[in-house]
N, CA, C and O atoms as a Tinker XYZ file with bonds, in Angstrom:
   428  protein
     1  N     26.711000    3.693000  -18.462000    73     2
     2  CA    26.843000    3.832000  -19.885000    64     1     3
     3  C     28.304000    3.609000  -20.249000    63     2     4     5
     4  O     29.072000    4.103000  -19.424000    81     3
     5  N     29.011000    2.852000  -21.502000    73     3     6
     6  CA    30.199000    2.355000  -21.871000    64     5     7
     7  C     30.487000    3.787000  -22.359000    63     6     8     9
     8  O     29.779000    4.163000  -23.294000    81     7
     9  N     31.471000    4.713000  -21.851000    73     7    10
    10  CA    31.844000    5.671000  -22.202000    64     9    11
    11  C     32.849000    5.840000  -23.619000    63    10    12    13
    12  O     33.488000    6.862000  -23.866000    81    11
    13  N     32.832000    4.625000  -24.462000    73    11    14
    14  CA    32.988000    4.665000  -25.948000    64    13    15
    15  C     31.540000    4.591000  -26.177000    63    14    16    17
    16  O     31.269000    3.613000  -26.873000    81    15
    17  N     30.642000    5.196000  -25.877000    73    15    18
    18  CA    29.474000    5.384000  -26.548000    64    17    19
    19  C     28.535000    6.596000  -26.111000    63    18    20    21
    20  O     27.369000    6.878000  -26.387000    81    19
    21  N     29.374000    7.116000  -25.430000    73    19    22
    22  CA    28.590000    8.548000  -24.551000    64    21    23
    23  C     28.348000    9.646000  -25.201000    63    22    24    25
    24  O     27.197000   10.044000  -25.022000    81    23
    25  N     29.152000   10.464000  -26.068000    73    23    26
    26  CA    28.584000   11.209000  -27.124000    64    25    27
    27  C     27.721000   10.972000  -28.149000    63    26    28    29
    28  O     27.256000   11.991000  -28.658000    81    27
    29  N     27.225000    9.508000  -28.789000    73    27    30
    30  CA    26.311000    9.456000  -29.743000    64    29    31
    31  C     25.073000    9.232000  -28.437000    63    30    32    33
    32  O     23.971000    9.713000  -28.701000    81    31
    33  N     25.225000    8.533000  -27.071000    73    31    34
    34  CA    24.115000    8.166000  -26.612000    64    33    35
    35  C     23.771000    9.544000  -26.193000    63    34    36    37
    36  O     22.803000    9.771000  -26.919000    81    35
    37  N     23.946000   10.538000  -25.522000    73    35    38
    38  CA    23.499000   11.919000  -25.629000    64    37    39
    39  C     22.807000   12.294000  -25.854000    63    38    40    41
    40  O     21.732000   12.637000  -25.361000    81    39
    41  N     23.693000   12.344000  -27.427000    73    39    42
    42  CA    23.436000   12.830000  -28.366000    64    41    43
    43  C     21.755000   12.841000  -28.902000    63    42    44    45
    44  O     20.908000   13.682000  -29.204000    81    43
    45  N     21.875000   11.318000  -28.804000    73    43    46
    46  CA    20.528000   10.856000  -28.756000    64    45    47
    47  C     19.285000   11.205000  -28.128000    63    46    48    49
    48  O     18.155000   11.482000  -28.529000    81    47
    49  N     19.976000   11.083000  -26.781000    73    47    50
    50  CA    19.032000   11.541000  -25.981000    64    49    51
    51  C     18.087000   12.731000  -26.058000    63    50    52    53
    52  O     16.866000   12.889000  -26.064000    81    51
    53  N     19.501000   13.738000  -26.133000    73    51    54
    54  CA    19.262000   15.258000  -26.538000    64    53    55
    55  C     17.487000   15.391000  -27.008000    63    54    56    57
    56  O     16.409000   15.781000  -26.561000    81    55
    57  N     18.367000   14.493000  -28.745000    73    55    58
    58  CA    17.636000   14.650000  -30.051000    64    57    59
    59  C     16.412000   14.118000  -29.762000    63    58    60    61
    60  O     15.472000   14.770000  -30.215000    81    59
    61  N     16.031000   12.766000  -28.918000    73    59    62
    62  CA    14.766000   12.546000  -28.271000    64    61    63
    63  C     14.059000   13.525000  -27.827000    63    62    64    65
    64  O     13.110000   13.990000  -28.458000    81    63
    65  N     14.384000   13.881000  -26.866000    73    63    66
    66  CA    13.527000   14.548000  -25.575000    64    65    67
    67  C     13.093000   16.343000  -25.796000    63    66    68    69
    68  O     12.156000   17.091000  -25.517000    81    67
    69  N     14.590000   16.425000  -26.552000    73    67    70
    70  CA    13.972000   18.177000  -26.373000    64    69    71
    71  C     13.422000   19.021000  -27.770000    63    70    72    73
    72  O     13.480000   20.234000  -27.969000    81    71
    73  N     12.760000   17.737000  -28.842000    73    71    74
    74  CA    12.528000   18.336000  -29.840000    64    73    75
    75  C     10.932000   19.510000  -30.006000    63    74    76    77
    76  O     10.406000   19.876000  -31.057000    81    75
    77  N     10.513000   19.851000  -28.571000    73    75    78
    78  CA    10.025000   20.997000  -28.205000    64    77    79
    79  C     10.045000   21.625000  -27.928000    63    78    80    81
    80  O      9.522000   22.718000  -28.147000    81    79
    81  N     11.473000   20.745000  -26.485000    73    79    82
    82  CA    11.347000   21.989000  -25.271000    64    81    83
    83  C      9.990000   21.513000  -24.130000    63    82    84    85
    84  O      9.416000   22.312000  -23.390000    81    83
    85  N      9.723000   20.201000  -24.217000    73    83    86
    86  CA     8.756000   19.987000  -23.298000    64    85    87
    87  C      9.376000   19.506000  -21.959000    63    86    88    89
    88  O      8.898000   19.818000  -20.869000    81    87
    89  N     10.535000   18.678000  -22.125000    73    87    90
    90  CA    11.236000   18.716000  -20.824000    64    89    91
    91  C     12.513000   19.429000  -20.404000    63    90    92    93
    92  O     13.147000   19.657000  -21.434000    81    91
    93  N     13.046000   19.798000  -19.526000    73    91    94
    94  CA    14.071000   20.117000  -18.893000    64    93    95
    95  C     15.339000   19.152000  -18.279000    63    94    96    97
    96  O     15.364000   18.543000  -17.209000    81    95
    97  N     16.321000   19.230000  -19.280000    73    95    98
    98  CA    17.468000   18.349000  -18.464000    64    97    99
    99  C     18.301000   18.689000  -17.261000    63    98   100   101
   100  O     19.226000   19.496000  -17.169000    81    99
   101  N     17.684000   17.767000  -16.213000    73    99   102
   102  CA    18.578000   18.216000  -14.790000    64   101   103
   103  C     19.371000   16.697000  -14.384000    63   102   104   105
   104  O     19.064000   15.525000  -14.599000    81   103
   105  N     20.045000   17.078000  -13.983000    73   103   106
   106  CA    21.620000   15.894000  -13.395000    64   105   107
   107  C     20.998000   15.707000  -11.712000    63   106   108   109
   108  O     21.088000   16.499000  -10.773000    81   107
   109  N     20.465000   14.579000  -11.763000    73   107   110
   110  CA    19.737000   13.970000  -10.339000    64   109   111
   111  C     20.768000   12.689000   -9.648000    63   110   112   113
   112  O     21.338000   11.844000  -10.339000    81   111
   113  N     20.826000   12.752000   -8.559000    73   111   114
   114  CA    21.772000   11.812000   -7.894000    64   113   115
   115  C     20.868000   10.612000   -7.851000    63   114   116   117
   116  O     19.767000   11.027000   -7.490000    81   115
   117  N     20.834000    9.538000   -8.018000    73   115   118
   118  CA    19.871000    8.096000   -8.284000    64   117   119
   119  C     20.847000    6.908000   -7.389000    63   118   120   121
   120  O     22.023000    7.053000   -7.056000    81   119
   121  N     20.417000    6.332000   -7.263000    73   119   122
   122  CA    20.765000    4.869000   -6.119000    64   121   123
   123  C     20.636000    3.666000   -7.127000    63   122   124   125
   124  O     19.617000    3.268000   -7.691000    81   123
   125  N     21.461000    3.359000   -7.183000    73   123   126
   126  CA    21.413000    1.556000   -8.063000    64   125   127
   127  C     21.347000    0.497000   -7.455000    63   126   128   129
   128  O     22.381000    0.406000   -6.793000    81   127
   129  N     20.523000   -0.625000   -7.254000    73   127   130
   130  CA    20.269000   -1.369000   -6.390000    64   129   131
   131  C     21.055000   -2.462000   -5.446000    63   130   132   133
   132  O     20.700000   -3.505000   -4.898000    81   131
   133  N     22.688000   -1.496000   -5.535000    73   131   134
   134  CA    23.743000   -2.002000   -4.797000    64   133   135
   135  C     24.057000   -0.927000   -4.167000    63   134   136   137
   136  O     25.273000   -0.743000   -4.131000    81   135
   137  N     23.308000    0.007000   -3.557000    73   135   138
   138  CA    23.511000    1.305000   -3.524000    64   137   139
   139  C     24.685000    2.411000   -3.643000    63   138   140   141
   140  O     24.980000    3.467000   -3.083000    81   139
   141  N     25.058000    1.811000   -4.400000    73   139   142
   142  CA    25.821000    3.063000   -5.248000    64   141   143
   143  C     25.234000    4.529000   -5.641000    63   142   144   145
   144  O     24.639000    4.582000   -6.717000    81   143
   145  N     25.309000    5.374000   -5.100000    73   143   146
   146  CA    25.178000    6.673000   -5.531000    64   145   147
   147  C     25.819000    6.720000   -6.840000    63   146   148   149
   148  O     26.898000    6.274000   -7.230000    81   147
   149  N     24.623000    7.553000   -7.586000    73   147   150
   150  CA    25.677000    8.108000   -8.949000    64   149   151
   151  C     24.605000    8.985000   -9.784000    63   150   152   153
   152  O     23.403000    9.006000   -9.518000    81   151
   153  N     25.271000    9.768000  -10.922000    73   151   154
   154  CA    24.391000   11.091000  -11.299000    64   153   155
   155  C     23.923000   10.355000  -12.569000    63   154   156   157
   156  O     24.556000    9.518000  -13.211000    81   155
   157  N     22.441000   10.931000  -12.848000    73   155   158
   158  CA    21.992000   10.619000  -14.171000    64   157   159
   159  C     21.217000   11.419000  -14.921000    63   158   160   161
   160  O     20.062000   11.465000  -14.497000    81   159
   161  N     21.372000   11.907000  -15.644000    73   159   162
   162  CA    20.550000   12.644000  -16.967000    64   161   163
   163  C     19.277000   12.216000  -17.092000    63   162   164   165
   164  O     19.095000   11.277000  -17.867000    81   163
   165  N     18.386000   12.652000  -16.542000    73   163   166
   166  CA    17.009000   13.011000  -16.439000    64   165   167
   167  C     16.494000   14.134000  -17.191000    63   166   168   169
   168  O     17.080000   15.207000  -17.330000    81   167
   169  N     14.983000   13.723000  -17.827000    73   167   170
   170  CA    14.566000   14.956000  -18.133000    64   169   171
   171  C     13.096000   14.871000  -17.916000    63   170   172   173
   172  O     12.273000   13.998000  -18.190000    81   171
   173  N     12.970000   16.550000  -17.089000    73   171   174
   174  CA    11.769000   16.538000  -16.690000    64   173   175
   175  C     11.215000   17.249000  -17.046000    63   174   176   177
   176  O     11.802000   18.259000  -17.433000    81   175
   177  N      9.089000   17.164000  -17.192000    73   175   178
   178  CA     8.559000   17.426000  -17.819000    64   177   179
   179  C      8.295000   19.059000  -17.098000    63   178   180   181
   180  O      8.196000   19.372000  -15.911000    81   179
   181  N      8.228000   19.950000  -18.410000    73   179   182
   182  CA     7.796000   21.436000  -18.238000    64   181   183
   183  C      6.834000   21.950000  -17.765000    63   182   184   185
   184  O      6.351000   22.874000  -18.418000    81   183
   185  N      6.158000   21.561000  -16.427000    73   183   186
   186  CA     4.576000   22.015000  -16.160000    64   185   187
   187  C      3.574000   23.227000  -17.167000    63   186   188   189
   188  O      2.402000   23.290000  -17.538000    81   187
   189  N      4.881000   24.117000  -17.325000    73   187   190
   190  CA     4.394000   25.401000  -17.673000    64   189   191
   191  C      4.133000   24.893000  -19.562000    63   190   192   193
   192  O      3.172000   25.470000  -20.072000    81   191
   193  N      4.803000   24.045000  -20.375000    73   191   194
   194  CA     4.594000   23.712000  -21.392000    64   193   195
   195  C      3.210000   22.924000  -21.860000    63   194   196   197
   196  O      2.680000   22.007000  -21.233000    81   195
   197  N      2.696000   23.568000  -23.262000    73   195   198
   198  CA     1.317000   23.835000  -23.380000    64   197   199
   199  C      0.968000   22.123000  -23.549000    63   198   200   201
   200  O     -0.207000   21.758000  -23.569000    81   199
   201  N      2.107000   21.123000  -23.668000    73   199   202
   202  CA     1.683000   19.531000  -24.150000    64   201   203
   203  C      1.877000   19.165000  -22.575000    63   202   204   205
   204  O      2.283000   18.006000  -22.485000    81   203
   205  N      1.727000   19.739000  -21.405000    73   203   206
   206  CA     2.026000   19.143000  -20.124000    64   205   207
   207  C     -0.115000   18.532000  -20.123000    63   206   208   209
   208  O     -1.224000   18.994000  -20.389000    81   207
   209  N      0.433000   17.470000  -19.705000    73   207   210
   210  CA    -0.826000   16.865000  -19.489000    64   209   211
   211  C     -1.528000   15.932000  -18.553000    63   210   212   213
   212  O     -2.575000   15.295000  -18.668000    81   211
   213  N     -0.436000   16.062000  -17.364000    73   211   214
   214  CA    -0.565000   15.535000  -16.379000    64   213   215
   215  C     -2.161000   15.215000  -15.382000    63   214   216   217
   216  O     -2.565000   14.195000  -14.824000    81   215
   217  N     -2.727000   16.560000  -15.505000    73   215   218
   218  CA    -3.922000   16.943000  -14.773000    64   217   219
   219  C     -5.163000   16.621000  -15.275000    63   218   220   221
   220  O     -6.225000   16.683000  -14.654000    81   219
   221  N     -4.946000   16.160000  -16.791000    73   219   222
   222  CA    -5.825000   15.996000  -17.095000    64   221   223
   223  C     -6.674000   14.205000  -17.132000    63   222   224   225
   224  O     -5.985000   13.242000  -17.469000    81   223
   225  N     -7.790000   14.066000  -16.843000    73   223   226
   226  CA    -8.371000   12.751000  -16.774000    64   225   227
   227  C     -7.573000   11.873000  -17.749000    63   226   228   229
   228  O     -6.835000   12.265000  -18.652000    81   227
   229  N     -7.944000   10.256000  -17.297000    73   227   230
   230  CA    -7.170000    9.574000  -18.020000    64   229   231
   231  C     -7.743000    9.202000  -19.486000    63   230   232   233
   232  O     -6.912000    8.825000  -20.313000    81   231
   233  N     -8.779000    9.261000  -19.777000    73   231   234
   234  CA    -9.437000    9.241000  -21.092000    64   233   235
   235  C     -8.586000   10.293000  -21.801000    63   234   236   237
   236  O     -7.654000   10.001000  -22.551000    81   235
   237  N     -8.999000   11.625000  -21.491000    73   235   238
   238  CA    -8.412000   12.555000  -22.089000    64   237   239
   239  C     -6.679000   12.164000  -22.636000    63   238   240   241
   240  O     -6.180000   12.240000  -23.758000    81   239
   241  N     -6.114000   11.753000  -21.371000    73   239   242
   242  CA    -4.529000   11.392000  -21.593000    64   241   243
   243  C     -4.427000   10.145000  -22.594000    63   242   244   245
   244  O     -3.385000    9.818000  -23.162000    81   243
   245  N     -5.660000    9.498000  -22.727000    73   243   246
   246  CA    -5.519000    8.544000  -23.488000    64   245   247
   247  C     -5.453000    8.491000  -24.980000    63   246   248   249
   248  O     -4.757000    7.859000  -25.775000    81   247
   249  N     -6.864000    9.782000  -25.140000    73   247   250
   250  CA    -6.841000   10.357000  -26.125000    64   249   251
   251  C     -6.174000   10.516000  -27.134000    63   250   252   253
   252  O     -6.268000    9.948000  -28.222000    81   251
   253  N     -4.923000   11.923000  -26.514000    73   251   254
   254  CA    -3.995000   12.862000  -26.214000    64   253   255
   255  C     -2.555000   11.687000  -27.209000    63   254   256   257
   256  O     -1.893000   11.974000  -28.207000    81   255
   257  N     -2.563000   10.483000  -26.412000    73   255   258
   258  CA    -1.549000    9.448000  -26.895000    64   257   259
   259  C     -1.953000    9.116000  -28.046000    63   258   260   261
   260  O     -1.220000    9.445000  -28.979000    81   259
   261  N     -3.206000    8.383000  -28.359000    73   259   262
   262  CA    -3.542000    7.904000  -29.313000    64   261   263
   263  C     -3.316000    8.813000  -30.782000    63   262   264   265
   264  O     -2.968000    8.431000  -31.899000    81   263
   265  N     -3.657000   10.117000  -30.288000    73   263   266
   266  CA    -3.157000   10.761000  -31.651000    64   265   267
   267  C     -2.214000   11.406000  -32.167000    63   266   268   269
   268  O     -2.222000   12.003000  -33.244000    81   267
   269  N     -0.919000   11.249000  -31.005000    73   267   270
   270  CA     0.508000   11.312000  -31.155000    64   269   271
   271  C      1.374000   10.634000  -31.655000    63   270   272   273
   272  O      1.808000    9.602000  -31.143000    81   271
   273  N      1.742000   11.107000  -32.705000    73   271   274
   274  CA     3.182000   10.450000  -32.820000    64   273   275
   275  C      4.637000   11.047000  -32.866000    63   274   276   277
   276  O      4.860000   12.031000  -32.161000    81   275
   277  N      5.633000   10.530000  -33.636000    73   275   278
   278  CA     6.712000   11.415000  -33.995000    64   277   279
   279  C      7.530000   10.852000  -34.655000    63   278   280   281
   280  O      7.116000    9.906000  -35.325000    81   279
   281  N      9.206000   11.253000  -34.739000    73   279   282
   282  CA    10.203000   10.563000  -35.507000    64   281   283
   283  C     10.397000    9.510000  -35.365000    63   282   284   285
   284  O     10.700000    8.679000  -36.220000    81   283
   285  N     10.162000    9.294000  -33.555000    73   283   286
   286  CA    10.653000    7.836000  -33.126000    64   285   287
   287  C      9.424000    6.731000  -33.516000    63   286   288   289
   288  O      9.749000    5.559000  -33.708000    81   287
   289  N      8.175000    7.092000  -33.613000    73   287   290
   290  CA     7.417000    5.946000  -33.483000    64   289   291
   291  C      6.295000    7.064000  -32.935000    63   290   292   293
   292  O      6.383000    8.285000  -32.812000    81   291
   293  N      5.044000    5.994000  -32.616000    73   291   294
   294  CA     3.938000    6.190000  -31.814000    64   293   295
   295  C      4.116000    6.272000  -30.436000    63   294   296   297
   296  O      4.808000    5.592000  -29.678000    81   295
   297  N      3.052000    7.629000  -30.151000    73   295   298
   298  CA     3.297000    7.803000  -28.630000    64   297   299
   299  C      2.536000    6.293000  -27.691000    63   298   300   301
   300  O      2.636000    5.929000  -26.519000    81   299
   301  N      2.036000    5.919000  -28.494000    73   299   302
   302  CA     1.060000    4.525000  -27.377000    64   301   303
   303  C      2.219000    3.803000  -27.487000    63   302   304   305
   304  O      2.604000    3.345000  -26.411000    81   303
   305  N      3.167000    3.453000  -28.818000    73   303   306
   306  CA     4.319000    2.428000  -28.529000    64   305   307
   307  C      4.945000    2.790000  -27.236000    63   306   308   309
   308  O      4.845000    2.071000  -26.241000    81   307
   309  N      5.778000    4.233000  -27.265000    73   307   310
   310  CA     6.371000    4.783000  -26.155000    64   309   311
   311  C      5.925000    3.931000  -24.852000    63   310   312   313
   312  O      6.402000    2.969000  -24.251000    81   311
   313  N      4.471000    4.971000  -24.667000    73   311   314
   314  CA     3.762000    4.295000  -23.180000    64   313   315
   315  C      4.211000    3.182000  -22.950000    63   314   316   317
   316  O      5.093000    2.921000  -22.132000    81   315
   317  N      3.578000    2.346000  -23.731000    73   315   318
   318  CA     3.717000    0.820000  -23.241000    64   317   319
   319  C      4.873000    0.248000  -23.184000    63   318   320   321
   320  O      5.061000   -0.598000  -22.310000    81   319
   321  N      6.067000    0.637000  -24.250000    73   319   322
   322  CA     7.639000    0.303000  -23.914000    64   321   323
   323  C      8.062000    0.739000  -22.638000    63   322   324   325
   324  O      8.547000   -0.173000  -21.969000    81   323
   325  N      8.030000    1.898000  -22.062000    73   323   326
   326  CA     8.347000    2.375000  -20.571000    64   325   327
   327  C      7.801000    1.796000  -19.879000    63   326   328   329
   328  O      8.543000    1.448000  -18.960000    81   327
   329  N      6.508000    1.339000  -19.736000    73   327   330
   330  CA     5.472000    0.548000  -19.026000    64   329   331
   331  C      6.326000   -0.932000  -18.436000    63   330   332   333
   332  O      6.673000   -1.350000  -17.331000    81   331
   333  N      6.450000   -1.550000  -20.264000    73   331   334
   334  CA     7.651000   -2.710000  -19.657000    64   333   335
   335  C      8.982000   -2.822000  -18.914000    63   334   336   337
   336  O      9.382000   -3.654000  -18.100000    81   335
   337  N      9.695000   -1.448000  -19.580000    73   335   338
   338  CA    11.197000   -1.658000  -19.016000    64   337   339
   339  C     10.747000   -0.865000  -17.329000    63   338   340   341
   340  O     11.609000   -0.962000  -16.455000    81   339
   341  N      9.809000   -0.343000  -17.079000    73   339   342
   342  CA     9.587000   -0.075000  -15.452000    64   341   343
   343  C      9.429000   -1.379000  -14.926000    63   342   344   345
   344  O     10.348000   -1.838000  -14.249000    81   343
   345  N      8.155000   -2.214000  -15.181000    73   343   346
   346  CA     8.071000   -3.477000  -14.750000    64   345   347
   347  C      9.421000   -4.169000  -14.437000    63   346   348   349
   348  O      9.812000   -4.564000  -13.338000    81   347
   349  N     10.007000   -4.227000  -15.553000    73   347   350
   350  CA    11.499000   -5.106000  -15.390000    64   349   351
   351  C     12.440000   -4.950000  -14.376000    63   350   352   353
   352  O     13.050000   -5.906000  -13.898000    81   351
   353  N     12.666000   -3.208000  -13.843000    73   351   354
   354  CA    13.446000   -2.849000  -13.469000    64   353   355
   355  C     12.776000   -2.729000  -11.595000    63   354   356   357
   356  O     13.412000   -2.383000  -10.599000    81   355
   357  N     11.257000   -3.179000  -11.706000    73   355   358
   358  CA    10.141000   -3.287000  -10.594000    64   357   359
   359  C     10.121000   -1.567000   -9.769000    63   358   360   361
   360  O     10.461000   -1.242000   -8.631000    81   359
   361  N      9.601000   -0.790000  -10.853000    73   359   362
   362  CA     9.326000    0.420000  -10.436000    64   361   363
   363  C      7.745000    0.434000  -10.910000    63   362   364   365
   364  O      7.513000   -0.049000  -12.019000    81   363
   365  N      6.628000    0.965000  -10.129000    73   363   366
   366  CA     5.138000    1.033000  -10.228000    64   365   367
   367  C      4.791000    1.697000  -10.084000    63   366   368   369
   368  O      4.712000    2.122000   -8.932000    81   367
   369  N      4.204000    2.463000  -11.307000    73   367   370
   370  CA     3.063000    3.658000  -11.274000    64   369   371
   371  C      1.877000    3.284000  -11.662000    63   370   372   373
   372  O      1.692000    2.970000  -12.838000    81   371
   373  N      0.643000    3.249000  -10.529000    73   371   374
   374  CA    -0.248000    2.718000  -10.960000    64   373   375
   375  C     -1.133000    4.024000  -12.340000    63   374   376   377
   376  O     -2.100000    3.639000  -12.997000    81   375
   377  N     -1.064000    4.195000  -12.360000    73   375   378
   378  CA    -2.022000    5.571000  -13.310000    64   377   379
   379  C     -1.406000    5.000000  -14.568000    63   378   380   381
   380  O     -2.060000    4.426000  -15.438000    81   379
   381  N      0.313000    5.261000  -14.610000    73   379   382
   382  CA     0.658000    4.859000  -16.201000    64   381   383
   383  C      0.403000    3.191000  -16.067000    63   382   384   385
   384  O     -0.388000    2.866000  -16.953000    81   383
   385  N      0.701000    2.345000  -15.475000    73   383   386
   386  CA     0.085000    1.043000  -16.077000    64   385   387
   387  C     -1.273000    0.859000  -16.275000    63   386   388   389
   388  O     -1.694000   -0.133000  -16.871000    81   387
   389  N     -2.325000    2.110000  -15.631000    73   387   390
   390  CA    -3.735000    1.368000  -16.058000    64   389   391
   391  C     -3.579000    2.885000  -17.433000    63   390   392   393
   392  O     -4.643000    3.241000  -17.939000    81   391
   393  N     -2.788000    3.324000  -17.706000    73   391   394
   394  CA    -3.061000    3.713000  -19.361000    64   393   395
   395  C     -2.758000    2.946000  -19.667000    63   394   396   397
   396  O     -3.600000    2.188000  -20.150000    81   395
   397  N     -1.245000    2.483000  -19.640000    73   395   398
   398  CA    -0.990000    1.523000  -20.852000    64   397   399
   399  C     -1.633000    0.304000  -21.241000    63   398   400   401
   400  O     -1.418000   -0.369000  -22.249000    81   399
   401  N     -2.696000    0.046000  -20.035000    73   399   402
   402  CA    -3.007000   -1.152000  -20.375000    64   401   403
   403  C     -4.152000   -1.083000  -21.238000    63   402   404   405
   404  O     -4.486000   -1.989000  -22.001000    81   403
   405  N     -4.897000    0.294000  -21.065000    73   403   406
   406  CA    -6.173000    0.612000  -21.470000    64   405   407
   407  C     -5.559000    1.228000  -23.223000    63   406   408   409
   408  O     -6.356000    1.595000  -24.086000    81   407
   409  N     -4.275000    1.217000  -23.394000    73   407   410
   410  CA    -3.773000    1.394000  -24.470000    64   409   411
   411  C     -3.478000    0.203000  -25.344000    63   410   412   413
   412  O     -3.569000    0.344000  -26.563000    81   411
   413  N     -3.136000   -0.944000  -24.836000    73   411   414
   414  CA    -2.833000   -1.644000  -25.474000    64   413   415
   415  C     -4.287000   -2.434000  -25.478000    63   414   416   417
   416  O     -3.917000   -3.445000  -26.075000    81   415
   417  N     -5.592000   -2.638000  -25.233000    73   415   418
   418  CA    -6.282000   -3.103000  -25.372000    64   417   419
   419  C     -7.082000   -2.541000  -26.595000    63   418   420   421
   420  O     -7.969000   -3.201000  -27.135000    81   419
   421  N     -6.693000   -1.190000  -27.034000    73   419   422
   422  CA    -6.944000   -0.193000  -27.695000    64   421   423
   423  C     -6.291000   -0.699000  -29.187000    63   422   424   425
   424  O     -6.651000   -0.292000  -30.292000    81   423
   425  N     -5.568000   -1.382000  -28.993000    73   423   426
   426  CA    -4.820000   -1.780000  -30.607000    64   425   427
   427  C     -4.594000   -2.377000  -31.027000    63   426   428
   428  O     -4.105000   -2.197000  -32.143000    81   427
């Protein structure tokens, strides 16, 4: 991150992620594909929080998206934007690409 931009990107972040309290920000050591060690601002999801929805079938999770939204946009936009920038970056979760895909066929 260009550190003339680190307090508004945060900032941002912050204002994204914790407007519940559904995730937890922890500082994780990550590998960049020159392997460089270095720390990054992660935030992970609250098992114990009542929108954790991990366990549940994928219909249900599909559901669950479809009738979410928020400040930023739609939760199906979300999905499927992460969906791409994983692809790009060639990280694969098969479960979230067969939502997103079963999401975007959806709209």
């Amino acid at each position: 991150m260009d550190e003339g931009c680190r307090e508004e990107t945060l900032q941002y972040l912050y204002d994204r992620e914790k407007t519940n309290y559904a995730y937890r920000p922890i500082v994780k050591n990550v590998y960049l594909e020159n392997g460089n060690k270095v720390e990054a601002l992660t935030f992970v999801s609250r098992k114990d929080h009542k929108q954790f929805a991990s366990l549940n079938s994928d219909n249900d999770i599909i559901s669950i998206i479809r009738g979410a939204e928020g400040p930023m946009g739609t939760n199906a936009d979300y999905v499927i934007n992460t969906v791409t920038h994983l692809k790009e970056i060639g990280i694969h979760d098969s479960r979230l690409y067969r939502i997103a895909n079963r999401l975007k066929t959806a709209l």
